[in-house]
C-alpha positions in Angstrom: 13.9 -20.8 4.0 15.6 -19.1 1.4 17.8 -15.5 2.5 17.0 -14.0 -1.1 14.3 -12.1 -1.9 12.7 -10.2 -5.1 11.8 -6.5 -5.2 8.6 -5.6 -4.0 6.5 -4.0 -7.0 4.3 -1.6 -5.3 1.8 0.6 -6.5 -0.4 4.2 -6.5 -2.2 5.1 -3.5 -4.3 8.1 -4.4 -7.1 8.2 -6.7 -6.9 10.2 -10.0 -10.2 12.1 -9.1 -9.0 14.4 -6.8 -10.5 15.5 -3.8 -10.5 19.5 -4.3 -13.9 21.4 -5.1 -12.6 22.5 -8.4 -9.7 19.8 -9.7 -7.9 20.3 -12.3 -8.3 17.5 -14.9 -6.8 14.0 -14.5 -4.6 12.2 -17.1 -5.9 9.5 -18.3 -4.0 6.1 -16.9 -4.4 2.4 -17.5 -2.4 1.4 -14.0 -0.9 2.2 -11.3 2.7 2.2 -12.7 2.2 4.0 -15.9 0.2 6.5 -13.4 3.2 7.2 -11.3 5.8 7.3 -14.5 4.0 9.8 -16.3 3.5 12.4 -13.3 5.6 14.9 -14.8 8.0 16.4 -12.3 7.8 19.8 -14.2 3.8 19.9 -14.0 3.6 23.5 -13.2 1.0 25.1 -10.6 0.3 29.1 -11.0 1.1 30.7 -7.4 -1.6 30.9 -4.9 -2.8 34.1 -4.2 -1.2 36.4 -1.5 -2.6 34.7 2.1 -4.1 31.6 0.2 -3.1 27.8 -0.2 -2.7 26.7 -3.3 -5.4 24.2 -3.8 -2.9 21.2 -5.3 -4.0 19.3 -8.6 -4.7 15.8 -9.3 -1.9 15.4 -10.7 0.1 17.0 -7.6 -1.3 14.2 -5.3 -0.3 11.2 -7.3 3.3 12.5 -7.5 3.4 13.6 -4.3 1.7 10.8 -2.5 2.5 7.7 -4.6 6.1 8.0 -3.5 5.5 8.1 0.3 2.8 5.0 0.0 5.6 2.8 -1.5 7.9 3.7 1.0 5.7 3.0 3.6 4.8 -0.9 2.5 8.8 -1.3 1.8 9.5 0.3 5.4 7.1 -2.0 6.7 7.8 -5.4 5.0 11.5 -4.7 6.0 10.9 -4.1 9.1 12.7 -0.7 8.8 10.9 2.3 11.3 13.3 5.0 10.7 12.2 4.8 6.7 8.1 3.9 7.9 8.2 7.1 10.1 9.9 9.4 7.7 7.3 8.3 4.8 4.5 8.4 7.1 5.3 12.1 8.8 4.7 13.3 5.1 1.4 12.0 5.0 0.8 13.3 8.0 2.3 16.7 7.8 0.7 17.5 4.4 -1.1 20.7 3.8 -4.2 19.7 2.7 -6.4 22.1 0.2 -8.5 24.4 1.8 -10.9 24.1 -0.6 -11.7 20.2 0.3 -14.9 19.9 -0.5 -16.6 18.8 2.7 -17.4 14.7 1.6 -14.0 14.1 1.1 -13.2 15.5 4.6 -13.9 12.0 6.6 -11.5 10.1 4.2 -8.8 12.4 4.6 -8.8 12.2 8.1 -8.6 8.3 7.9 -5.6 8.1 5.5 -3.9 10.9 8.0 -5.0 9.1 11.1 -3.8 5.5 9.6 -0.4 7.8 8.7 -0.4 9.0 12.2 0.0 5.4 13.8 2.2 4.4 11.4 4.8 6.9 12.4 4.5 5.9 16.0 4.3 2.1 15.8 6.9 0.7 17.7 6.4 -3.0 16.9 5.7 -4.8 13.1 2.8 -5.1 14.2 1.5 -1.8 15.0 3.4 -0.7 11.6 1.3 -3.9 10.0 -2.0 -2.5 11.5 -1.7 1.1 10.4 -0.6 0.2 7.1 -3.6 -1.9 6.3 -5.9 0.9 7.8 -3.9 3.2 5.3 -5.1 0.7 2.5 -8.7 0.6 3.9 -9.1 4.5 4.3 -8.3 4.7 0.3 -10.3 2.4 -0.9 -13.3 3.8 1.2 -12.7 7.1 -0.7 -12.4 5.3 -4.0 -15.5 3.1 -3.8 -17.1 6.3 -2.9 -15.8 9.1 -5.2 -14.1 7.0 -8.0 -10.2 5.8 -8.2 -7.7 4.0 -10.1 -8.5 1.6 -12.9 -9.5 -1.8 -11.8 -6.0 -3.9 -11.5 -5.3 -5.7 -14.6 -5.1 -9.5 -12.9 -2.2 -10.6 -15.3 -0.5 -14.1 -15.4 0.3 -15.6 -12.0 4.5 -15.3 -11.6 5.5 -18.9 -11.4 6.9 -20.8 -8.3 9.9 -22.1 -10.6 10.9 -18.0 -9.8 11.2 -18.4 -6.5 9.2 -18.9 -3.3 9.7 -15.0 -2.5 8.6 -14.1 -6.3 5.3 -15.5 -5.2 5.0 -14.1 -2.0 5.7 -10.3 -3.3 3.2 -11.1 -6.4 0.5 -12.1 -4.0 0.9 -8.8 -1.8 0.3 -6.6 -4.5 -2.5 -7.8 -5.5 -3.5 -7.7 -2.0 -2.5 -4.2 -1.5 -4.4 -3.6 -5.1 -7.7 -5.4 -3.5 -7.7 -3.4 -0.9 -7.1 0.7 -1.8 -8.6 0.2 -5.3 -10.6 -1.7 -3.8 -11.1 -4.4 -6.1 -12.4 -7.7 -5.5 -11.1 -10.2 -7.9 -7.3 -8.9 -7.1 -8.1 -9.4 -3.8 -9.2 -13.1 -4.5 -6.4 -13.5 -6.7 -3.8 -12.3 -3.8 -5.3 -14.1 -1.0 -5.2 -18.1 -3.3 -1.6 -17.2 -5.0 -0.6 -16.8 -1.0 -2.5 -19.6 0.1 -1.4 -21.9 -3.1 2.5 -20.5 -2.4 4.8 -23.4 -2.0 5.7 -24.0 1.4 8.5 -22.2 3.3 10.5 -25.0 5.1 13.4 -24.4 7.9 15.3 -26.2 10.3 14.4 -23.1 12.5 11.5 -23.5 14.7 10.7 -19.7 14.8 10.8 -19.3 10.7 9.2 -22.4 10.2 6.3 -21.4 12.8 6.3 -17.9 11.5 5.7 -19.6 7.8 2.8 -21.2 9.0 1.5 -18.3 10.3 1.4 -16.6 7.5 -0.6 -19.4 5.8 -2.9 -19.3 8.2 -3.7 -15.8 7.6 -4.1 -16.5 3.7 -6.8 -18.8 4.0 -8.4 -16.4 6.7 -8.0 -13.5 3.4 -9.7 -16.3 1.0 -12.7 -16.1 3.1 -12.3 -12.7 3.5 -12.3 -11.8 6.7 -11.7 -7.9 7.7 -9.1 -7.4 4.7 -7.3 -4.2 6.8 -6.3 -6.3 9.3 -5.7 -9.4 7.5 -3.3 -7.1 5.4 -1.6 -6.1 8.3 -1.2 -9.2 10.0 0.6 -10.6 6.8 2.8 -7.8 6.2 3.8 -8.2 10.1 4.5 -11.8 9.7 6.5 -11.4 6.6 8.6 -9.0 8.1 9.2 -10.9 11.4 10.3 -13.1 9.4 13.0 -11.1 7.0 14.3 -9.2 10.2 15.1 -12.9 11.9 17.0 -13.8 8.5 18.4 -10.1 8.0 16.5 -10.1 4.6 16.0 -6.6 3.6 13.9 -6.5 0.2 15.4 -3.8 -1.9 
């Protein structure tokens, strides 16, 4: 198996309607990225009154959340649990509004309780688990009260790249399937890591841990329960980059 490894390219976690019973207006985004990039970090809030919360805008929660759900998959897929607890006790320890209008209530306690096991897993795959119940808690609240754009699908990244290139091309679109939710990127993930040449090695562990992970790819093309199917691959790829010291950057 090769020891190299691409950047992960991950994306926004929060929807840009946002859940507070008067919200300020969302900017309009075409994806993810552009989302995150043009969260101004001097967007300016007026103070809350004397004794209140400031109810945060739309806005707010994209810049303030996006960060910590990138951190999270890269803590995860690098099998790192000092970086997945410190991203996760944000998500956790967040003030929400208290003006949260009542329907969004049930999806806000998902995302903090999928937070919550993150920051205590102890093994890849609790961390794997939580993370894909993370991903399943926001797209509940998007198919419900609206989210990000549907994923543009984009050209498949070509195996001539690298084996690894393919592999972090089809998690994202995996991720994207599940928190948009959306189900073509979904499809799209689960055949590009299906289709994804194979990872050979002379060591019985990787080589058993590569088939493993194809296994759990065809289970996603038949779309099996996507939450854990997401966590069982992200737990398999990073057994697999801690036995090879392969930290993706």
């Amino acid at each position: 198996m090769t020891s190299t490894s691409s950047a992960m390219s991950l994306s926004l976690l929060f929807a840009t309607l946002g859940p507070c019973s008067e919200p300020a207006p969302a900017p309009e985004v075409t994806s993810a990225e552009h989302a995150l990039a043009s969260a101004s970090a001097t967007d300016e809030k007026p103070a809350p009154a004397p004794g209140q919360q400031q109810t945060p805008t739309t806005r707010s929660f994209m810049r303030d959340h996006a960060k910590e759900a990138m951190d999270m998959r890269r803590a995860v897929i690098a099998g790192r649990f000092d970086l997945l607890q410190r991203a996760s006790a944000v998500v956790v320890s967040d003030a929400w509004s208290p003006n949260l209008r009542p329907d969004y209530l049930p999806h806000v306690t998902a995302v903090r309780a999928a937070a919550s096991a993150a920051r205590d897993a102890r093994s890849v795959q609790a961390a794997g688990a939580a993370l894909g119940r993370l991903g399943e808690a926001c797209g509940n609240c998007h198919r419900e009260h609206g989210g990000p754009p549907q994923p543009a699908l984009g050209e498949n990244v070509s195996a001539a790249v690298g084996v690894m290139a393919v592999h972090v091309d089809a998690e994202r679109a995996l991720w994207e399937g599940l928190f948009t939710p959306s189900e073509q990127s979904w499809k799209r993930g689960a055949e590009r890591l299906a289709g994804a040449p194979e990872l050979s090695s002379d060591v019985e562990d990787v080589a058993m841990t590569a088939r493993q992970l194809h296994d759990v790819a065809l289970e996603a093309v038949a779309s099996k329960p996507r939450a854990d199917l997401y966590g069982s691959m992200m737990a398999t790829c990073s057994s697999c980059h801690r036995r090879l010291n392969i930290e993706p950057k």
